[in-house]
LONU-547632 format. One record per residue (C-alpha): residue in three letters; y, x, z. Coordinates in nm, 2 decimals. Layout:
BEGIN
+------+--------+--------+--------+
! code !      Y !      X !      Z !
+------+--------+--------+--------+
!  ALA !      Y !      X !      Z !
...
+------+--------+--------+--------+
//
This chain:
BEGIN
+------+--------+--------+--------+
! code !      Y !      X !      Z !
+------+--------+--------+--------+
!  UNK !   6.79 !  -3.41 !  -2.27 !
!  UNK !   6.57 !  -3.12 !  -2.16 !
!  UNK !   6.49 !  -3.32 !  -1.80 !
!  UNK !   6.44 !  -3.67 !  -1.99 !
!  UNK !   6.18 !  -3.47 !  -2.24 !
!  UNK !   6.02 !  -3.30 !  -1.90 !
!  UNK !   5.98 !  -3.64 !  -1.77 !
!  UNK !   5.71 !  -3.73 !  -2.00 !
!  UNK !   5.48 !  -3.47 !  -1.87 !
!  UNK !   5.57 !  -3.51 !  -1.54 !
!  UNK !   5.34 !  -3.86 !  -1.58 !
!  UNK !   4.98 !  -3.78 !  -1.65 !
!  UNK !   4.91 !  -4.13 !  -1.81 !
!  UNK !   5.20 !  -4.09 !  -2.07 !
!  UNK !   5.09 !  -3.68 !  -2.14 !
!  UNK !   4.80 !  -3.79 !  -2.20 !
!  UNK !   4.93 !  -4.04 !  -2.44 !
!  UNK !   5.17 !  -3.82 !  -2.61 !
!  UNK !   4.88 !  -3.54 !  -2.66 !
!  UNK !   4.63 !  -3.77 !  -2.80 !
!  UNK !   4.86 !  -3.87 !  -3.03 !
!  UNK !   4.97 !  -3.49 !  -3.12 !
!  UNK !   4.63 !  -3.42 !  -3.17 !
!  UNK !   4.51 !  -3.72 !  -3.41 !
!  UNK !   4.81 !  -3.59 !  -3.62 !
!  UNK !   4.68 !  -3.28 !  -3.63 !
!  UNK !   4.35 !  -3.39 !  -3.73 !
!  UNK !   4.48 !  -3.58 !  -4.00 !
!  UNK !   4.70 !  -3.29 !  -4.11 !
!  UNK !   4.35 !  -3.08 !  -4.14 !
!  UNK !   4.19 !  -3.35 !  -4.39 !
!  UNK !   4.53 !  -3.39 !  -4.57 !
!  UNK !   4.45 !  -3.01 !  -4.64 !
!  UNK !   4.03 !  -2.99 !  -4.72 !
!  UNK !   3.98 !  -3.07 !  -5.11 !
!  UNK !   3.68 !  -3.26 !  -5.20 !
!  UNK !   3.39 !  -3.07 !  -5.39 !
!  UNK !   3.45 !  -3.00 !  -5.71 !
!  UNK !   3.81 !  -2.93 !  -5.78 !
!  UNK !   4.00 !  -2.64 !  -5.93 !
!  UNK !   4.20 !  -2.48 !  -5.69 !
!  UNK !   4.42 !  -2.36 !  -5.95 !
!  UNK !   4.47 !  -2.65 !  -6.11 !
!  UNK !   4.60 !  -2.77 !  -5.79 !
!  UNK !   4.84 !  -2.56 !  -5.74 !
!  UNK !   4.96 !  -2.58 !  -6.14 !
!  UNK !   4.99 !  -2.99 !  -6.08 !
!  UNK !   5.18 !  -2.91 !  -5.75 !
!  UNK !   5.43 !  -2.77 !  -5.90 !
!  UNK !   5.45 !  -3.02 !  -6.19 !
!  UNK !   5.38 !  -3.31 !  -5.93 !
!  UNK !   5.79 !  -3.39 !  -5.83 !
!  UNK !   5.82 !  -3.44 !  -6.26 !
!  UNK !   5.62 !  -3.79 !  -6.24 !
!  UNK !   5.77 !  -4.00 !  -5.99 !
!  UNK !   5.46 !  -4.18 !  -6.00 !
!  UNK !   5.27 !  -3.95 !  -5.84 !
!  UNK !   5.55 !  -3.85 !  -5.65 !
!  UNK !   5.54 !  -4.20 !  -5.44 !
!  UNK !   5.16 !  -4.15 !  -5.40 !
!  UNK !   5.19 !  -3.81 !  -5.29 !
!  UNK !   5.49 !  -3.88 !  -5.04 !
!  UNK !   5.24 !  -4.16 !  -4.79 !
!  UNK !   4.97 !  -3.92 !  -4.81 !
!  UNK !   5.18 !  -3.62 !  -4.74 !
!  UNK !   5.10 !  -3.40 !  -5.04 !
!  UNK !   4.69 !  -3.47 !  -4.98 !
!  UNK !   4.71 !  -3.70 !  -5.36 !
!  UNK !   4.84 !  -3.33 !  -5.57 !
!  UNK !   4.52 !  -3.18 !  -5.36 !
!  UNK !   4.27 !  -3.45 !  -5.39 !
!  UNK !   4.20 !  -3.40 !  -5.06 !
!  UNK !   3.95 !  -3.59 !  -4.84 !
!  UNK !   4.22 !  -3.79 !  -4.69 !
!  UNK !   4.40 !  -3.81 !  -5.04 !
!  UNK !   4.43 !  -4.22 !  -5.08 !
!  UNK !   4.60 !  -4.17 !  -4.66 !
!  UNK !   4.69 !  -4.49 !  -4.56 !
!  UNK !   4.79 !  -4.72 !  -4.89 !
!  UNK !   4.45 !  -4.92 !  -4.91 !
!  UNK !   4.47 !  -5.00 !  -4.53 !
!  UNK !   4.83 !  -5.13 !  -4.62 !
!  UNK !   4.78 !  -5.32 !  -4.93 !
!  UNK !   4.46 !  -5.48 !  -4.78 !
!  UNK !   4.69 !  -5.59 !  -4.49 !
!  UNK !   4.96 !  -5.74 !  -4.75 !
!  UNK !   4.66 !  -5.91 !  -4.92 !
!  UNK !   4.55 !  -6.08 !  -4.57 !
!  UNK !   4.85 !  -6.16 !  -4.46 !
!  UNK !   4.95 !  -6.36 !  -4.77 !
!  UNK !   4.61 !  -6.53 !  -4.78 !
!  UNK !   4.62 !  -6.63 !  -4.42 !
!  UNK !   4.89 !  -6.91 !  -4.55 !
!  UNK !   4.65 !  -7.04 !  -4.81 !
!  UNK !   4.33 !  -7.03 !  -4.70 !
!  UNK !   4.25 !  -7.22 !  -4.42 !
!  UNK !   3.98 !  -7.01 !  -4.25 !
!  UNK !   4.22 !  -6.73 !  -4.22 !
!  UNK !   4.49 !  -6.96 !  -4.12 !
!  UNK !   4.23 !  -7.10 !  -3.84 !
!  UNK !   4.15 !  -6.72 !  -3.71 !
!  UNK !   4.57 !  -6.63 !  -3.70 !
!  UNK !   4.60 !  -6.93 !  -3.48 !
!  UNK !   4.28 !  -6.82 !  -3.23 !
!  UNK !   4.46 !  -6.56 !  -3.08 !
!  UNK !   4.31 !  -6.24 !  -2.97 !
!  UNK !   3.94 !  -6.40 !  -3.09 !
!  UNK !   4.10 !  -6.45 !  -3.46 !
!  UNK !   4.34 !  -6.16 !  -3.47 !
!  UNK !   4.01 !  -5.95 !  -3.42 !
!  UNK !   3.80 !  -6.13 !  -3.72 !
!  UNK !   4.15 !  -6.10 !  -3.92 !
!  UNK !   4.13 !  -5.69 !  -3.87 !
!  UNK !   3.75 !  -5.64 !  -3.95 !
!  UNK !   3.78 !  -5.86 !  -4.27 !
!  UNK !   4.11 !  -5.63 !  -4.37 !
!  UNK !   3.85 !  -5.29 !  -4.27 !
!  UNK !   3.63 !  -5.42 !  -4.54 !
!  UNK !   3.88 !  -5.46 !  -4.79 !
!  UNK !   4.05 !  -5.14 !  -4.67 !
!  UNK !   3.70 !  -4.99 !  -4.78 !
!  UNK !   3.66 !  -5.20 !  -5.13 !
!  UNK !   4.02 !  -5.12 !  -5.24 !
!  UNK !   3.97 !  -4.72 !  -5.15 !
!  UNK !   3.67 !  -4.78 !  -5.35 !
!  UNK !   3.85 !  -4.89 !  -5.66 !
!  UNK !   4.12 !  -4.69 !  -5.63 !
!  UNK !   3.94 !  -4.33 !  -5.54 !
!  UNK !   3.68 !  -4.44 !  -5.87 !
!  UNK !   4.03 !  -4.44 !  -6.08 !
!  UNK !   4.18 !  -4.16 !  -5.93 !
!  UNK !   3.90 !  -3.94 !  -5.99 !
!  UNK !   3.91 !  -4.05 !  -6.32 !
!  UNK !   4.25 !  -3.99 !  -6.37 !
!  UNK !   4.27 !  -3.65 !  -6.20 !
!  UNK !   3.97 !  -3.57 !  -6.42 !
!  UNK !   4.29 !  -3.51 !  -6.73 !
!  UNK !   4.25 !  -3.86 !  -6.84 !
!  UNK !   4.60 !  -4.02 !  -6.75 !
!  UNK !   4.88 !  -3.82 !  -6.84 !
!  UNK !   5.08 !  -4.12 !  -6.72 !
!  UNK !   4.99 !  -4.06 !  -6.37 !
!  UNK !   5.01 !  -3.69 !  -6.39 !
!  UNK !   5.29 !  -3.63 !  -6.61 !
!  UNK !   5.03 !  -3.39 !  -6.78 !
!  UNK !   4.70 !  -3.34 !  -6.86 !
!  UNK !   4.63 !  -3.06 !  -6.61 !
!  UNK !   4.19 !  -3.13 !  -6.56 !
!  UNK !   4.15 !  -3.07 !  -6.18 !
!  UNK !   3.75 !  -3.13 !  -6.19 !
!  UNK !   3.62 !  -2.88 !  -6.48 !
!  UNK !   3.27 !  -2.91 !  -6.43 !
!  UNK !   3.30 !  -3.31 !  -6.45 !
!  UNK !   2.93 !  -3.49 !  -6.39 !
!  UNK !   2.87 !  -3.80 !  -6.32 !
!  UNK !   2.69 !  -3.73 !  -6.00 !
!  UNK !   2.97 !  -3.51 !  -5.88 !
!  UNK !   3.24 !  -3.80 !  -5.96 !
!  UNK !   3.01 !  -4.03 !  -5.73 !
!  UNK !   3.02 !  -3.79 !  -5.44 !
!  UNK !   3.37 !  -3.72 !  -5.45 !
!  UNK !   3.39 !  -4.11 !  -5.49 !
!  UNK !   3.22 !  -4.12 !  -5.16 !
!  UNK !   3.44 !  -3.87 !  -5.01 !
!  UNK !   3.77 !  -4.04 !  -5.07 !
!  UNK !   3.64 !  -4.33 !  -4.97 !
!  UNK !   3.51 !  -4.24 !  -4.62 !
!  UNK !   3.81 !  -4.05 !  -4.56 !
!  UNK !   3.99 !  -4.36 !  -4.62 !
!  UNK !   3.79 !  -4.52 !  -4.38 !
!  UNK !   3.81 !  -4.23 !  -4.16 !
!  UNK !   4.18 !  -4.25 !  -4.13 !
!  UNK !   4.21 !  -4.63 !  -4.08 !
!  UNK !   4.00 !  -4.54 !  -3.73 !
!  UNK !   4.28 !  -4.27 !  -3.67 !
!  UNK !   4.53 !  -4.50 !  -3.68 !
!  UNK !   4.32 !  -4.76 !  -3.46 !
!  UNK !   4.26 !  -4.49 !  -3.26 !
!  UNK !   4.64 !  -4.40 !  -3.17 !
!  UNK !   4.73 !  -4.78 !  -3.15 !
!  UNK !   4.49 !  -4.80 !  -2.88 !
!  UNK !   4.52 !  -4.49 !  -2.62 !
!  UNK !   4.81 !  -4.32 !  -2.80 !
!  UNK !   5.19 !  -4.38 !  -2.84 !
!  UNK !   5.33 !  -4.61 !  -3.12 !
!  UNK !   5.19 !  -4.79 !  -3.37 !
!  UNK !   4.90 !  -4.59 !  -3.51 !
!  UNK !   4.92 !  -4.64 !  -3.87 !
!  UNK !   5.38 !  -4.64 !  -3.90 !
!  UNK !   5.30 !  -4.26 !  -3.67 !
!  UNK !   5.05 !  -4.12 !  -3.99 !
!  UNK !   5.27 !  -4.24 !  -4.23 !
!  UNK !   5.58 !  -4.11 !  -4.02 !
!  UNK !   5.43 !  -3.79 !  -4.07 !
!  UNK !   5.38 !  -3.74 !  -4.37 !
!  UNK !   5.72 !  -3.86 !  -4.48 !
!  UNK !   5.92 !  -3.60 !  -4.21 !
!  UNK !   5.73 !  -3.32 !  -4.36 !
!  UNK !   5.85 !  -3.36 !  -4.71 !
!  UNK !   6.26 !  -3.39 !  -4.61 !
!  UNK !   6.28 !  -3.02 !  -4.63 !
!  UNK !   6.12 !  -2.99 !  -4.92 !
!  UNK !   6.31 !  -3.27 !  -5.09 !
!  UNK !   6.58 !  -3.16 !  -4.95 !
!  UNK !   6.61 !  -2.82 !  -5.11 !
!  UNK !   6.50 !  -3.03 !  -5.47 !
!  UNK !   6.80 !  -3.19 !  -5.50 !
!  UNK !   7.01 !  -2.89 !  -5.41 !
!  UNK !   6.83 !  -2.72 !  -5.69 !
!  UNK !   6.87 !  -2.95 !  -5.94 !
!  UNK !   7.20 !  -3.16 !  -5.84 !
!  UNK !   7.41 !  -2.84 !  -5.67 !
!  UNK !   7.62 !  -2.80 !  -5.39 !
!  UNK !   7.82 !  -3.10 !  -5.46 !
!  UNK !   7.61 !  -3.36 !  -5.54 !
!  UNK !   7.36 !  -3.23 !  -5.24 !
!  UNK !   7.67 !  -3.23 !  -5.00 !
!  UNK !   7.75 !  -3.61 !  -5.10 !
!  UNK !   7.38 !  -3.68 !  -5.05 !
!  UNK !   7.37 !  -3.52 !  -4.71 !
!  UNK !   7.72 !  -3.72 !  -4.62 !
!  UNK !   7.56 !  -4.07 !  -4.75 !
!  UNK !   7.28 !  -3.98 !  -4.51 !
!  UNK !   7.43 !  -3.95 !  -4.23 !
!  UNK !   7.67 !  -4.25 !  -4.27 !
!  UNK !   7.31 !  -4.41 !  -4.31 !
!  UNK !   7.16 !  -4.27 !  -4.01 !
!  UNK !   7.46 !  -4.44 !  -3.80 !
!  UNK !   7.38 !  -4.73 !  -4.01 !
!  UNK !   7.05 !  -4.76 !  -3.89 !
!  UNK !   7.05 !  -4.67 !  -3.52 !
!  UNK !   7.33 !  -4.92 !  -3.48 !
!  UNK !   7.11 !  -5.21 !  -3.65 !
!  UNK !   6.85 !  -5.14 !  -3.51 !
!  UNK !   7.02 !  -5.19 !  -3.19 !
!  UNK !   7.13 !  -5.50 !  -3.27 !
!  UNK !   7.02 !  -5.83 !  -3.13 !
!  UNK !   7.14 !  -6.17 !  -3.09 !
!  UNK !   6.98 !  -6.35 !  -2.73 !
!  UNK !   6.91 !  -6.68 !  -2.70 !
!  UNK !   7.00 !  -6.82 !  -2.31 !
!  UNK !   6.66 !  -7.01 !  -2.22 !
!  UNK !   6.69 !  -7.17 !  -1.84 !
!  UNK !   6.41 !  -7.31 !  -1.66 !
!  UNK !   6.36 !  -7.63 !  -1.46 !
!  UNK !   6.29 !  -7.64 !  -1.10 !
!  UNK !   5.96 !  -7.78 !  -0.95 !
!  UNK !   5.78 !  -7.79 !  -0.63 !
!  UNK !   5.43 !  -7.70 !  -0.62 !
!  UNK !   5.27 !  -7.79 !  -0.29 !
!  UNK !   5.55 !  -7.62 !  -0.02 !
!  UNK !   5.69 !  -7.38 !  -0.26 !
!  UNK !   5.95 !  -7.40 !  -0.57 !
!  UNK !   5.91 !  -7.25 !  -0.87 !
!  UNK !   6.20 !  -7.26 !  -1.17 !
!  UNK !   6.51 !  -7.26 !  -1.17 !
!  UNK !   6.58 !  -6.93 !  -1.35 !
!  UNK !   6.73 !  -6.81 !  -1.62 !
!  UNK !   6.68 !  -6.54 !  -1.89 !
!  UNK !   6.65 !  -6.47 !  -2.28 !
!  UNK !   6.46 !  -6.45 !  -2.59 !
!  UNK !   6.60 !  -6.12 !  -2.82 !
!  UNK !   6.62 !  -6.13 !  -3.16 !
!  UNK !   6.64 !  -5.82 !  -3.32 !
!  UNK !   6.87 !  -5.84 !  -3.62 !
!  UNK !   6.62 !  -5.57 !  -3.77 !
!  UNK !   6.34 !  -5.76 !  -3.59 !
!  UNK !   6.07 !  -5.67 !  -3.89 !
!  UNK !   6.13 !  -5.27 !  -3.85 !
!  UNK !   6.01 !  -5.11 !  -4.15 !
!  UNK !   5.71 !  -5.27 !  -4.24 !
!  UNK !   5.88 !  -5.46 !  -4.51 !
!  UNK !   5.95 !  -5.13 !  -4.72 !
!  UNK !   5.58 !  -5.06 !  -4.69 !
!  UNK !   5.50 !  -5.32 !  -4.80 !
!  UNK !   5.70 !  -5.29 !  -5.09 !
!  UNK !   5.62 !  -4.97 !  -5.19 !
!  UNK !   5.31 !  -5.08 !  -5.19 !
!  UNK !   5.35 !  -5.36 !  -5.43 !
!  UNK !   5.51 !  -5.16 !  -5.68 !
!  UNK !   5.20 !  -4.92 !  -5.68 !
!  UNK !   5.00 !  -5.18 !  -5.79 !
!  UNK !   5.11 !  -5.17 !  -6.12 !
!  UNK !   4.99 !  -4.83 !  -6.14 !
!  UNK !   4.67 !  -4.88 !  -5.97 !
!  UNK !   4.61 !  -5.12 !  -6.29 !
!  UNK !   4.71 !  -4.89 !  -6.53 !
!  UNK !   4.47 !  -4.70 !  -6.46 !
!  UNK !   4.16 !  -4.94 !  -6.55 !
!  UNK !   4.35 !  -5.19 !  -6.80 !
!  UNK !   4.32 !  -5.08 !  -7.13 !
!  UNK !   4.61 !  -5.17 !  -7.24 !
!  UNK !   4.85 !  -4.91 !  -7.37 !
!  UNK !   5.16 !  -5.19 !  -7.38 !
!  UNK !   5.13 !  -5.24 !  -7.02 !
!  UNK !   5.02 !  -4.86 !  -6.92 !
!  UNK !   5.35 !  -4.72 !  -7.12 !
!  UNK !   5.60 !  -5.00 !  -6.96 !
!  UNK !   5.47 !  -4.85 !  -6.60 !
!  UNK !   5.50 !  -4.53 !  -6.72 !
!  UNK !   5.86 !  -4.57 !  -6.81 !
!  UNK !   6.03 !  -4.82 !  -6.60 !
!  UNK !   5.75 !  -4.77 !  -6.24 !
!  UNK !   5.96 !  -4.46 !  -6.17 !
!  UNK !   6.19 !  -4.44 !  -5.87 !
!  UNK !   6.52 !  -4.34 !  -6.05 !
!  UNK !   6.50 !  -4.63 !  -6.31 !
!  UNK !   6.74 !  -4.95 !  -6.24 !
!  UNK !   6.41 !  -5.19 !  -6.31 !
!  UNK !   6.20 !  -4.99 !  -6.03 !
!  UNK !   6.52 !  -5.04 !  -5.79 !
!  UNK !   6.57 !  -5.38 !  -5.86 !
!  UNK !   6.21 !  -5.51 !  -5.80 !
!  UNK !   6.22 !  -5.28 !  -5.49 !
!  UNK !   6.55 !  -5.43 !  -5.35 !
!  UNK !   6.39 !  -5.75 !  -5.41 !
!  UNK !   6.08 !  -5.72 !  -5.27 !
!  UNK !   6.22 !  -5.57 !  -4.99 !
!  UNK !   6.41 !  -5.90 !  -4.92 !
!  UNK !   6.10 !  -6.11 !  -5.00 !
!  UNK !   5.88 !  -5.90 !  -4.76 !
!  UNK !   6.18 !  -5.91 !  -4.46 !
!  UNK !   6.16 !  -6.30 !  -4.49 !
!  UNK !   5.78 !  -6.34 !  -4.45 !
!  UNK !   5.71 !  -6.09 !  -4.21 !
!  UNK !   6.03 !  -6.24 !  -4.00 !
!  UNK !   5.86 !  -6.56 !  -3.98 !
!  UNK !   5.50 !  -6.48 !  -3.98 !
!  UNK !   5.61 !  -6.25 !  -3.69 !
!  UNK !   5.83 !  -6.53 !  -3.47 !
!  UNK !   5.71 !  -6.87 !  -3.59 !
!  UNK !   6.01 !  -7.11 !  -3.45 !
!  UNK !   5.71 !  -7.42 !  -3.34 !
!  UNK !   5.51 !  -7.21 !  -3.18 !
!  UNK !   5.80 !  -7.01 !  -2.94 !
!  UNK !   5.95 !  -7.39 !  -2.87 !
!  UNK !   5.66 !  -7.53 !  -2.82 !
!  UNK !   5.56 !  -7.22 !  -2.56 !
!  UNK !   5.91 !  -7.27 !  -2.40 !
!  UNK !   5.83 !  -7.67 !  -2.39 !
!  UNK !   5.48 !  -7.62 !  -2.20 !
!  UNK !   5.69 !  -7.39 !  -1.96 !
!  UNK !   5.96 !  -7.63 !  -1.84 !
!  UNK !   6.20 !  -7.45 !  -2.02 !
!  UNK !   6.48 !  -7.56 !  -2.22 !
!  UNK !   6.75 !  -7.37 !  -2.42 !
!  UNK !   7.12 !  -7.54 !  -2.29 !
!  UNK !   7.25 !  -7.77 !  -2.52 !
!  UNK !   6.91 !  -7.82 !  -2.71 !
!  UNK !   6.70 !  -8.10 !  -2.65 !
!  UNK !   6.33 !  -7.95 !  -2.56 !
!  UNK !   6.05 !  -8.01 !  -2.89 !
!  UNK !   6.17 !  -8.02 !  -3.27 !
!  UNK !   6.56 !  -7.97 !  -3.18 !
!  UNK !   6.45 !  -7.66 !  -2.99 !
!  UNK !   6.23 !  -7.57 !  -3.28 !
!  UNK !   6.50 !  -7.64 !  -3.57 !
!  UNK !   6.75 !  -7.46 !  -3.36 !
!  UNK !   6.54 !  -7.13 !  -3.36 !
!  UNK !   6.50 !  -7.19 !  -3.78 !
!  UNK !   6.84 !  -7.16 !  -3.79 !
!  UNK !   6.92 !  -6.87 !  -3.62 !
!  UNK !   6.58 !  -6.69 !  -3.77 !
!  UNK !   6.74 !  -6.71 !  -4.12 !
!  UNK !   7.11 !  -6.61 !  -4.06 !
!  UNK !   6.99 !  -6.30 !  -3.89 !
!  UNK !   6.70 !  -6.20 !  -4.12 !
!  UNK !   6.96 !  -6.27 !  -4.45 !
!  UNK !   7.18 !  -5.98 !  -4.27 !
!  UNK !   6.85 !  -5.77 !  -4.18 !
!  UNK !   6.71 !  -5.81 !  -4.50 !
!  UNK !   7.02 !  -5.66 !  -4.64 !
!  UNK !   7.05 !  -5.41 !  -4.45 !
!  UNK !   6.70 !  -5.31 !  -4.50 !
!  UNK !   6.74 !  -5.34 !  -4.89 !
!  UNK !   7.06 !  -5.18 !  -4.91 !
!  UNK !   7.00 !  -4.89 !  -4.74 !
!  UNK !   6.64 !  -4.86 !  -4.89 !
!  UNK !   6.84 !  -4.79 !  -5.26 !
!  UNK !   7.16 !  -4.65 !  -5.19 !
!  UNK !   6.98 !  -4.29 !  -5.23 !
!  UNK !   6.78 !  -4.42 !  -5.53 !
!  UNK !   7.09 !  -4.55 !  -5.68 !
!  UNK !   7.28 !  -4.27 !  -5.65 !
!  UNK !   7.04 !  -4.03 !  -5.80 !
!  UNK !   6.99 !  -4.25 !  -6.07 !
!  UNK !   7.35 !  -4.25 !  -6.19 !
!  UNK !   7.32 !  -3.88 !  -6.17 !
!  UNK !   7.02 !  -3.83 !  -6.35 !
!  UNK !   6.82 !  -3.63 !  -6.00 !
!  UNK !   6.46 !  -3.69 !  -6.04 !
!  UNK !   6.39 !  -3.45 !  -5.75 !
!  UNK !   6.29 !  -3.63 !  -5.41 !
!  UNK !   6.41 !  -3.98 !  -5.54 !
!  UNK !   6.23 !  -4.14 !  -5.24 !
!  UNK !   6.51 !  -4.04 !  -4.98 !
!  UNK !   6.62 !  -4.38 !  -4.87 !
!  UNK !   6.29 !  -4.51 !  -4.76 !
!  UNK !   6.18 !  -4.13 !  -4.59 !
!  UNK !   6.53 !  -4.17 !  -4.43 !
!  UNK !   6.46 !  -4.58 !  -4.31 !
!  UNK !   6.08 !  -4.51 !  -4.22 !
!  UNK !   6.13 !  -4.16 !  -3.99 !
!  UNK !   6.45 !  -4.30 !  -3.80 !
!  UNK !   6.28 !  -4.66 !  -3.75 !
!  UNK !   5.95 !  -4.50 !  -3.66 !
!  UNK !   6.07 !  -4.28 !  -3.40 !
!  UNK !   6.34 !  -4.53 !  -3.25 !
!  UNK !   6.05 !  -4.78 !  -3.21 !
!  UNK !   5.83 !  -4.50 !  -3.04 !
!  UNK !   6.12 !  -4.35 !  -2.83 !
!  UNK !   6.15 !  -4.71 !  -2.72 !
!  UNK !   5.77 !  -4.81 !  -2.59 !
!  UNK !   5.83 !  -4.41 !  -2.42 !
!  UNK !   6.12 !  -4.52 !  -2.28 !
!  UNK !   5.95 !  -4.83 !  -2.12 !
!  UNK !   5.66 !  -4.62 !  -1.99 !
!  UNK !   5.97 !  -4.36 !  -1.83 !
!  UNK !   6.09 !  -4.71 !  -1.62 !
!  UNK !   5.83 !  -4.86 !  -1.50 !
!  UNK !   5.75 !  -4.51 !  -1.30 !
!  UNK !   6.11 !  -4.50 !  -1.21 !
!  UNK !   6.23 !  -4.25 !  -1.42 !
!  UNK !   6.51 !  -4.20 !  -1.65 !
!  UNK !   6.47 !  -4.29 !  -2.02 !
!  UNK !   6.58 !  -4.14 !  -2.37 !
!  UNK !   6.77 !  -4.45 !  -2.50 !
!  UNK !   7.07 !  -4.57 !  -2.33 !
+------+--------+--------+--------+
//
């Protein structure tokens, strides 16, 4: 294991890679860490301590790695950039500009990401103006208390720090493009990795706290039966035999060979529980501005990790989420229709519709058993917590699904960097 890791440094491309990456985290660790002007610090550290009581704030504070309790400059961390990309993504089937920019290619994929920057900036916006607000003592709700982190509240000082949140937002969005680009991974699943390894230990030593020795043991065990869950689905694929016709071009032939197209049983990774964490945060986003104490005390009761209507939406959504990101990802008439224009044919299926109704098919009986896999694991944790009343680190099941598919899906574009210089990867 010891060689494999030296390997990585032995390549000066990949260090460099690996470092960069290393550092933007650090970086982003610092401005998880720098309040903006204006707050208490003592109030912070009296709504720390108070913070793991609202499992509201709890779900916010886990993606921005304890910056929310601290109001930091990176406080909102990467939840505007991902409910702006939700927003896009849904649009792009209705409106028919964005659907005219998704089928550009690289030309509309890059108009598709500067219109989800500027809502990335509007939504940190609107969310940072209720925050500040809130955090101001205003939304016990949120809190769980009414602990006032900005004493000396002004109007001009709730504009700056306004301004603040907001740019960080910004700030970190260009991180994560920033690690996509010259780094390793996907930049914004590496931030968001992050932040949810650093609060296992924590977490961790919650629910030992709270639930004992026994119930933390059978916690621990359900884990790890998880974690072999997991790696093995993740592993999983189905391959689709696609052979190629032989032509002659002028003296030489060309064809004639056959390989296939992987489907990943887990083809949609975790972006699907982002995404539907981020849903359910919606609600509370709203609270926030809607003055509506009906609405603002159903999310304050039932928005809560540990409750059976929170689970249920979440298992839900999770499904719903699998499905569309499945076939945005791998649309079945445009793979045929690649594998058409390439002389290429899968055998036993005619080339054109049959070739396109044959990948349908197989799309949706593997993404109805990676959907529940994805669900299931996602609330096993949540549900068992729930039935024994542990409020402490009730996020486990998505911190558990988002670290292990994170790194597998970074160990894996290290691994292909390791072969194609001939050396010997982590994965087997």
């Amino acid at each position: 294991m010891l060689t494999r890791l030296a390997n990585i440094f032995r390549v000066p491309d990949l260090r460099n890679k690996v470092l960069f990456t290393l550092l933007v985290i650090a970086l982003y660790q610092l401005g998880a860490n720098v309040p903006v002007p204006g707050v208490s610090f003592a109030k912070v550290q009296q709504l720390q301590h108070s913070a793991g009581a609202s499992g509201v704030l709890g779900f916010l504070n886990l993606f921005s790695g304890g910056a929310l309790v601290r109001l930091a400059i990176f406080g909102l961390g990467v939840m505007p950039y991902i409910t702006s990309s939700i927003i896009i993504q849904l649009l792009s089937t209705v409106i028919p500009k964005l659907e005219e920019w998704r089928d550009q290619g690289a030309v509309g994929q890059k108009k598709i990401t500067q219109t989800t920057r500027y809502l990335t900036v509007a939504l940190a916006l609107m969310q940072s103006t209720g925050l500040v607000y809130a955090f101001h003592g205003h939304d016990s709700g949120l809190l769980g208390t009414t602990i006032d982190l900005i004493p000396k509240f002004t109007v001009p000082l709730a504009a700056f720090m306004v301004l603040c949140l907001t740019a960080g937002t910004a700030f970190v969005m260009w991180l994560a493009e920033l690690i996509t680009q010259r780094g390793i991974g996907q930049g914004m699943s590496i931030l968001i990795f992050a932040n949810v390894v650093a609060s296992i230990p924590a977490g961790g030593k919650a629910i030992y706290e709270e639930g004992g020795i026994a119930k933390f043991g059978a916690i621990l065990a359900v884990s790890l039966i998880l974690l072999v869950v997991i790696v093995f689905m993740d592993q999983g694929q189905r391959r689709i035999p696609v052979t190629f016709a032989k032509r002659v071009v002028g003296r030489r032939m060309y064809g004639g060979s056959s390989t296939y197209i992987p489907l990943k049983v887990n083809q949609s990774g975790v972006i699907p529980i982002i995404f539907a964490s981020s849903v359910l945060y919606i609600p509370v986003l709203f609270s926030n501005v809607i003055p509506w104490h009906g609405f603002q005390d159903f999310v304050r009761t039932n928005i809560q990790p540990t409750s059976l209507i929170y689970i249920s939406f979440y298992f839900v959504l999770i499904l719903a989420f699998t499905f569309f990101y499945v076939y945005v990802a791998f649309d079945p008439h445009q793979q045929a229709d690649i594998i058409r224009k390439q002389g290429g044919f899968i055998p036993g299926i005619r080339p054109g519709p049959p070739t396109e109704r044959y990948f349908a098919h197989i799309l949706s009986r593997i993404t109805v058993v990676g959907a529940l896999f994805l669900a299931t694991v996602a609330v096993v944790p949540s549900v068992l917590m729930s039935l024994w009343h542990l409020t402490a680190f009730p996020f486990y099941g998505t911190t558990l699904l988002i670290s292990v598919g994170v790194a597998l899906e970074t160990m894996r574009q290290i691994d292909s960097q390791l072969m194609m210089r001939n050396y010997e990867g982590f994965l087997k």
